[in-house]
C-alpha positions as CSV (number, residue, x, y, z in Angstrom):
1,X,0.0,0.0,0.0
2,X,1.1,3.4,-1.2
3,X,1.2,5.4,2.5
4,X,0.0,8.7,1.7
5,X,0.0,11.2,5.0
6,X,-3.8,10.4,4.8
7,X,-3.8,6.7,4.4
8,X,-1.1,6.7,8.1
9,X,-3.6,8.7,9.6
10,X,-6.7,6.5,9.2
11,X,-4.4,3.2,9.8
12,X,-3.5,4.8,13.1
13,X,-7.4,4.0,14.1
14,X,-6.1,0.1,13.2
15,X,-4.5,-0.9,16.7
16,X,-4.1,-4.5,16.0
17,X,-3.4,-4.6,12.7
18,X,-6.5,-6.1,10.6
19,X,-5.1,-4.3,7.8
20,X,-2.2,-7.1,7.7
21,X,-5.1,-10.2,8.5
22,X,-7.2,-9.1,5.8
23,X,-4.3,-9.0,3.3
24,X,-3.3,-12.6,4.3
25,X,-7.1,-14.2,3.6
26,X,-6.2,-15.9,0.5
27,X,-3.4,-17.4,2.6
28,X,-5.6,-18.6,4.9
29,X,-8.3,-20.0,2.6
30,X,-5.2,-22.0,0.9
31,X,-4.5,-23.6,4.5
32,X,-8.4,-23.9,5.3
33,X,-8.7,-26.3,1.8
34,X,-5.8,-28.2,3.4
35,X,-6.6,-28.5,6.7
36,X,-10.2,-30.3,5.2
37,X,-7.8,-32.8,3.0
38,X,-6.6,-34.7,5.7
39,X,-9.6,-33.4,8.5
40,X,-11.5,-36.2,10.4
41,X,-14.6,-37.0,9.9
42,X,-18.4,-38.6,11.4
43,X,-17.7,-41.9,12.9
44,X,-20.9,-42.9,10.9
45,X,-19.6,-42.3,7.2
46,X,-23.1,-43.4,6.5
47,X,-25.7,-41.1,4.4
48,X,-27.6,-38.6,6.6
49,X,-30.8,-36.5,5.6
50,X,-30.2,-33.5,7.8
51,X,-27.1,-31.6,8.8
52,X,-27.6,-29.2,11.9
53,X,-24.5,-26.8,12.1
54,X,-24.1,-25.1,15.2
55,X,-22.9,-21.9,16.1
56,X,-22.7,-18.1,16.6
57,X,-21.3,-15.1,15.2
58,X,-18.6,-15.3,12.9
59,X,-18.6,-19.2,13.4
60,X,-22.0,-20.0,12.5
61,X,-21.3,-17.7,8.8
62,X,-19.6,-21.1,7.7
63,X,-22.6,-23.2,8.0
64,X,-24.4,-20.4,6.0
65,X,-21.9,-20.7,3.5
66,X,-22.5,-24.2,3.6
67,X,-26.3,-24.2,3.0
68,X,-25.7,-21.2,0.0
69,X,-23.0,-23.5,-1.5
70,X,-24.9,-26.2,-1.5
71,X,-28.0,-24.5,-3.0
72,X,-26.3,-23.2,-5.6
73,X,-24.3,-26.4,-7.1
74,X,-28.0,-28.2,-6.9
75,X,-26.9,-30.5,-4.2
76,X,-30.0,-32.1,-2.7
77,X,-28.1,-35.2,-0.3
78,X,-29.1,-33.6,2.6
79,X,-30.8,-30.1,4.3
80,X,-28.6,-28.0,5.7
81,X,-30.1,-25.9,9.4
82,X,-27.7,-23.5,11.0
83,X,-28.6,-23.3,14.6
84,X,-27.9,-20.0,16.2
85,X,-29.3,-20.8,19.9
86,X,-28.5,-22.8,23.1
87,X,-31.0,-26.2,22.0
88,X,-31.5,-27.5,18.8
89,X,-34.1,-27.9,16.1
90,X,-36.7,-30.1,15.9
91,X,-36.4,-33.0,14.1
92,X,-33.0,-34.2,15.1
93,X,-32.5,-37.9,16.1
94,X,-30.1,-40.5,15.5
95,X,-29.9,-39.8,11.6
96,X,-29.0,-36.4,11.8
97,X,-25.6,-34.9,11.9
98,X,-24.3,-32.3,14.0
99,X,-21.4,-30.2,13.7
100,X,-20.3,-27.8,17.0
101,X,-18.7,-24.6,15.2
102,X,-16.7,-22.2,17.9
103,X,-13.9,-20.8,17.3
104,X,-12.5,-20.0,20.7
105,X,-14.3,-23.0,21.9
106,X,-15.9,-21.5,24.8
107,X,-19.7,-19.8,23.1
108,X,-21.7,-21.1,25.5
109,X,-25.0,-21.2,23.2
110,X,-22.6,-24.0,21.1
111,X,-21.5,-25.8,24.2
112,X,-25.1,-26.1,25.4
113,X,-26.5,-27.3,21.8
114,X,-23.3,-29.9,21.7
115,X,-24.2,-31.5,24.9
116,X,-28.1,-31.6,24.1
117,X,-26.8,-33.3,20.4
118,X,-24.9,-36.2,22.3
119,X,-28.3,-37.1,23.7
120,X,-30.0,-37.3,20.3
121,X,-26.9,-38.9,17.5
122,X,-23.8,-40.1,17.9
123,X,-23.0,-38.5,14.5
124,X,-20.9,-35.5,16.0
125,X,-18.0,-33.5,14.8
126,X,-16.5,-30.4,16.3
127,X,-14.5,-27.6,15.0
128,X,-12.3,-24.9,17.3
129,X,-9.0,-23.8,18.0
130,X,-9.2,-24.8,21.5
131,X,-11.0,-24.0,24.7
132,X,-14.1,-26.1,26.3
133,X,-15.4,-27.2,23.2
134,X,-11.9,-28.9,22.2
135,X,-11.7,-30.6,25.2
136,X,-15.3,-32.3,25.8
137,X,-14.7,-33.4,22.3
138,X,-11.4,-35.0,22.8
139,X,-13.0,-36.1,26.4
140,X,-16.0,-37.9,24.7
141,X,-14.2,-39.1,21.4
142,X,-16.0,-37.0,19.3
143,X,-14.2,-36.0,16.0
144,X,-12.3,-32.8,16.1
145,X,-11.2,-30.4,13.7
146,X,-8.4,-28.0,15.3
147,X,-7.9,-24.7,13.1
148,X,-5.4,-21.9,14.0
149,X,-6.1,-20.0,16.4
150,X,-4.7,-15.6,16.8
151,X,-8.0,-14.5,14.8
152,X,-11.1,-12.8,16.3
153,X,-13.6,-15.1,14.8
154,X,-15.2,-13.0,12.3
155,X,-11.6,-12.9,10.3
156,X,-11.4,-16.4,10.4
157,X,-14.4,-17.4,7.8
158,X,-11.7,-19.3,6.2
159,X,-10.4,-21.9,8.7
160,X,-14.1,-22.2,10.3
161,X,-15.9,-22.9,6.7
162,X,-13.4,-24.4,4.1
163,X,-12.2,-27.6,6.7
164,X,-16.1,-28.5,7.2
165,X,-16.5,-28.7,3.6
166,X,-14.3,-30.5,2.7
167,X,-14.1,-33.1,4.7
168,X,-17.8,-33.6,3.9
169,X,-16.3,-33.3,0.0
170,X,-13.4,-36.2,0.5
171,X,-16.0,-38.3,2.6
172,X,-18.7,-38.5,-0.4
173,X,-21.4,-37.0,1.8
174,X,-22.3,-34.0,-1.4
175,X,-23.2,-35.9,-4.8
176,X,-20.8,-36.9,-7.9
177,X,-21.7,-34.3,-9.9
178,X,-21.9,-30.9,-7.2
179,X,-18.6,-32.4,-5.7
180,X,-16.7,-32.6,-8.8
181,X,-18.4,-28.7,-9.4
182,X,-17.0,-27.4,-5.9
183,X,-13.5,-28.9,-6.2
184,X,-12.7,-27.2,-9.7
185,X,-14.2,-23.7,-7.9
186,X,-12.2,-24.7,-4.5
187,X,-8.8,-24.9,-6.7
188,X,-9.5,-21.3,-8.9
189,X,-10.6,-19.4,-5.6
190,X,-7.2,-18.7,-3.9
191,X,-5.9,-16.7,-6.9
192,X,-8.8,-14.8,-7.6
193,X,-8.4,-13.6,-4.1
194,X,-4.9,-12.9,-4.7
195,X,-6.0,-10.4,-7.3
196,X,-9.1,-8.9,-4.6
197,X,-6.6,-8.7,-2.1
198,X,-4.1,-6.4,-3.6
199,X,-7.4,-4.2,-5.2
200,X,-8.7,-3.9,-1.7
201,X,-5.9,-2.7,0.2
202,X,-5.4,1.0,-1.5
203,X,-6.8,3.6,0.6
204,X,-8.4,5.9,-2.2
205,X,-10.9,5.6,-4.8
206,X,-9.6,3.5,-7.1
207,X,-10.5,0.6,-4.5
208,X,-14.2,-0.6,-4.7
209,X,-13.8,-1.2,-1.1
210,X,-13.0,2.3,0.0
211,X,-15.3,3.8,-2.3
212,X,-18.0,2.0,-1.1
213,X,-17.2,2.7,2.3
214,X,-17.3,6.4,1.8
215,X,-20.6,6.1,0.0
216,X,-22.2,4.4,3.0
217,X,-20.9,6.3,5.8
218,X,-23.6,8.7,7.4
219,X,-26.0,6.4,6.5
220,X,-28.0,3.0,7.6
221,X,-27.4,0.4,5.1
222,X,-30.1,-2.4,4.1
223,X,-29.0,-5.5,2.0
224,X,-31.0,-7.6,-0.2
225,X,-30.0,-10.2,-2.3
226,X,-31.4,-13.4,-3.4
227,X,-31.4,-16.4,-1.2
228,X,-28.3,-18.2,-2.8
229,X,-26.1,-15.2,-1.4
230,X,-28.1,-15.3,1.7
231,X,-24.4,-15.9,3.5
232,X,-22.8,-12.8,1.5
233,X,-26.2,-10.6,2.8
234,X,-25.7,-11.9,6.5
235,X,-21.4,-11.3,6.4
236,X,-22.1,-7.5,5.3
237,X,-24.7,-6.9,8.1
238,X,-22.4,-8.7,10.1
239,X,-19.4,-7.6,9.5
240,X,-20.5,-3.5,8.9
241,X,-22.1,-3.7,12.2
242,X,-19.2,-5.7,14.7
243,X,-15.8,-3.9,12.1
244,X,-17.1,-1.0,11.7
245,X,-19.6,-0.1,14.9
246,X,-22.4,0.6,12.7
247,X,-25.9,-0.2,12.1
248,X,-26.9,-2.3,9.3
249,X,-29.9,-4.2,8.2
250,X,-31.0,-7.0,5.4
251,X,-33.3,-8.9,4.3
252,X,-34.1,-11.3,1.1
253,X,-36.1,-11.4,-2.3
254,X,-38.6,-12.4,-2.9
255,X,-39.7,-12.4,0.5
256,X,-39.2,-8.5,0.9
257,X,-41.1,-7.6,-1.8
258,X,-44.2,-9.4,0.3
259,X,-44.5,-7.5,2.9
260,X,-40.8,-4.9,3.6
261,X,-41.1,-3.5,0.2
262,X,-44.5,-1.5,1.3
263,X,-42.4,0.4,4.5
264,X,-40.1,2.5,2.9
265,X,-42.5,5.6,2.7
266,X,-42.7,6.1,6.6
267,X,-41.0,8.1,8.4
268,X,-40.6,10.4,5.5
269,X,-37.8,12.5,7.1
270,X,-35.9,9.2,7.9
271,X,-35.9,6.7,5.0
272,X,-33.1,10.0,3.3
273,X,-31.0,8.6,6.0
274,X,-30.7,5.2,4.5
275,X,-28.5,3.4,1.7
276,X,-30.6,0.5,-0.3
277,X,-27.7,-2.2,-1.4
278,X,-28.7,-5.2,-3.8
279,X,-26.0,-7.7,-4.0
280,X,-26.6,-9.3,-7.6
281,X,-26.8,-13.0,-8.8
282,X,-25.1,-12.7,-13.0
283,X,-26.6,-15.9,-12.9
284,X,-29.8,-15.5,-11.3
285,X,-33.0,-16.6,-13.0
286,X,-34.7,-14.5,-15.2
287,X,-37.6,-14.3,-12.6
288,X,-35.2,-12.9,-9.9
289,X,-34.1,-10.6,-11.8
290,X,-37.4,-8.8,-13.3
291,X,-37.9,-9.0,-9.2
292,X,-35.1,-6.9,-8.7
293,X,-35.1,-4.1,-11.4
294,X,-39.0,-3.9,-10.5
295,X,-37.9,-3.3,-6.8
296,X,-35.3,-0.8,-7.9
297,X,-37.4,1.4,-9.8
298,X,-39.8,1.5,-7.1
299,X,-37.5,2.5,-4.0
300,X,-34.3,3.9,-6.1
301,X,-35.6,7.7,-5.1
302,X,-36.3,7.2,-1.5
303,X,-33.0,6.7,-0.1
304,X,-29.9,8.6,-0.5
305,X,-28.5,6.4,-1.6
306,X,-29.4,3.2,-4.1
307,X,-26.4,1.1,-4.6
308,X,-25.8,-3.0,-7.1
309,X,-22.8,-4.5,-6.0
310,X,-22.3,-7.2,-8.6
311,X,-21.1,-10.6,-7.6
312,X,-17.8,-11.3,-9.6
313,X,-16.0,-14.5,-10.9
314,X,-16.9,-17.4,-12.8
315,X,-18.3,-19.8,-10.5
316,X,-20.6,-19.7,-7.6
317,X,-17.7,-19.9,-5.1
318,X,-16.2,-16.6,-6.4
319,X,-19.1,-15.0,-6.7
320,X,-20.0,-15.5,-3.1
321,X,-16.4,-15.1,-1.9
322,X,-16.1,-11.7,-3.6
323,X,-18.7,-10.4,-2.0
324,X,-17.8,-11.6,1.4
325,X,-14.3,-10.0,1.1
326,X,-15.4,-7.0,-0.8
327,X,-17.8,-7.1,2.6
328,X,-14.8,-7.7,4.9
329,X,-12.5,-4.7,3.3
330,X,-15.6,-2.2,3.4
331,X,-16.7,-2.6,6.9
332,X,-12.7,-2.2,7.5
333,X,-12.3,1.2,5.6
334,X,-15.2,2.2,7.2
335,X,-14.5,1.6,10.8
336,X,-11.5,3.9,9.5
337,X,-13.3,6.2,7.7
338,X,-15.4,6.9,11.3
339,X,-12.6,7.3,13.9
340,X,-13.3,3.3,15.1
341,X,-10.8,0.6,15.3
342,X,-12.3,-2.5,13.5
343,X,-11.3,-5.0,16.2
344,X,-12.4,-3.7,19.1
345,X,-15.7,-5.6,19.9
346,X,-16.3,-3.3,23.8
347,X,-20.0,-3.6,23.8
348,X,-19.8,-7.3,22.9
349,X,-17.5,-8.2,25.5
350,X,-19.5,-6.3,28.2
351,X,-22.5,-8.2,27.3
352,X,-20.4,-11.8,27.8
353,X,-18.8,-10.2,31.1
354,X,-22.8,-9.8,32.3
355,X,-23.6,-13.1,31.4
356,X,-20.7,-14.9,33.0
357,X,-21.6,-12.5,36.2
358,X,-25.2,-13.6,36.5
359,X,-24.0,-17.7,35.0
């Protein structure tokens, strides 16, 4: 990066150096695809209709990356549920399989939906770096993937997503046909991150990441994409509203245009306030699309501003994972852009030191 007197003043806000984590994510997808080569797997290699993947904040993202994956390469072996609470769906019994996703090891919501799991399958695998959740595993035999650890979760996408899938990939649990799809995206995605990675990091706007950053500060963003990049919608609420201190909302079509569509005309003096993303499908079916140029041209003038981030690359898997990063760099630049430092998480770790007081 070209260190202008500007760009040293907003990195200044950057205390513990996400600049230099962000940077190194194509690095760490490379060593997520090889950590899955070689990762254990179920102790039933057996097929399985339902997959409950447990887990919170940036550690549950991987099983919605999991689900949109899956979606989009027309893999139907099994239903994919992420499970963002202490118990556990309905519906779960010895057939089902359960992953426990935490990358610290110690989200209590994940502890408490691992121990309820061990009383309805014995088809269990876990994934951490280390703390409780690492060692009930090891305690009870359970299968245990152990990823590197130094990340705040939400920068770790890579290690806490990539391992799960594929060890499900080298264990035949996805179909012929998607599998053989995924590993040919799995081997170009690396690269084409290289590329992002280097676009990213400039602090002016020649970078898409910056640019967008500037266009959204001042104002409450609302996502909507289509349900195949349901994970990309959920990472840039996510990650605009833990990197970057900032409120952000979402929500997905078609469902919005049933009923969400209709509330952007009250409060009148508010909805100026407000910056209407789509994240865009190039491959999405004609249907979609009339759906989303019909809901631009309605609510295009009611918010400052109206923004289409296209999804780029030449598979499903770079589509999604350009948005994700293009997600990751924004909420970065904007945290900047706004005086924050994008690791900090203050309010978050009150709320854990509360619950722990009152456990």
């Amino acid at each position: 990066m070209t260190e202008t007197p500007e760009a040293c003043a907003l990195l200044d806000f950057d205390r513990s150096n996400m600049f230099e984590v962000l940077k190194n994510f194509p690095m760490q997808v490379r060593k997520g695809i090889s950590i899955g080569s070689t990762a254990p797997y179920f102790h039933d290699s057996s097929r399985f209709p339902l997959l409950v993947f447990s887990g919170m904040g940036g550690s549950a993202i991987a099983g919605d990356l999991l689900r949109c994956t899956l979606q989009g390469y027309g893999a139907d072996d099994f239903a994919v549920i992420v499970n963002r609470t202490y118990g556990l769906p309905s519906g779960v019994n010895s057939n089902t399989a359960f992953i426990g996703s935490s990358y610290s090891g110690n989200t209590e919501e994940t502890l408490a939906a691992y121990r309820a799991a061990q009383s309805k399958t014995k088809r269990l695998l876990c994934i951490a770096t280390g703390g409780e959740l690492k060692k009930r595993a090891e305690a009870d035999g359970v299968p245990l993937i152990t990823i590197p650890d130094g990340l705040q979760p939400r920068c770790a996408v890579g290690y806490s997503f990539l391992p799960v899938l594929m060890t499900l990939l080298v264990h035949d649990a996805i179909g012929r046909d998607a599998s053989a799809a995924i590993f040919r995206a799995l081997h170009t995605l690396p690269e084409f991150l290289d590329a992002k990675a280097q676009e990213y990091a400039q602090p002016d706007a020649s970078n898409p990441a910056f640019a967008l950053a500037e266009r959204l500060r001042g104002t409450i963003p609302v996502f909507y994409s289509s349900p195949v990049l349901e994970a990309a919608n959920l990472r840039w609420r996510g990650q605009i509203q833990e990197n970057g201190k900032h409120l952000a909302f979402g929500n997905i079509v078609p469902e919005m245009n049933h009923n969400e569509i209709n509330s952007w005309v009250l409060p009148g003096d508010l909805t100026k306030r407000f910056s209407i993303v789509f994240l865009r499908n190039p491959d999405a079916q004609s249907r979609m699309t009339v759906r989303f140029n019909a809901t631009k041209n309605i609510l295009q003038d009611r918010v400052k501003n109206f923004i289409e981030i296209h999804a780029e690359g030449s598979n499903l898997f770079e589509q999604l994972f350009s948005l994700i990063y293009l997600a990751d760099w924004t909420s970065y630049w904007l945290a900047l852009l706004n005086d924050q430092d994008p690791t900090t998480i203050d309010d978050i770790l009150a709320l854990k030191a509360a619950m722990t007081a009152n456990s």
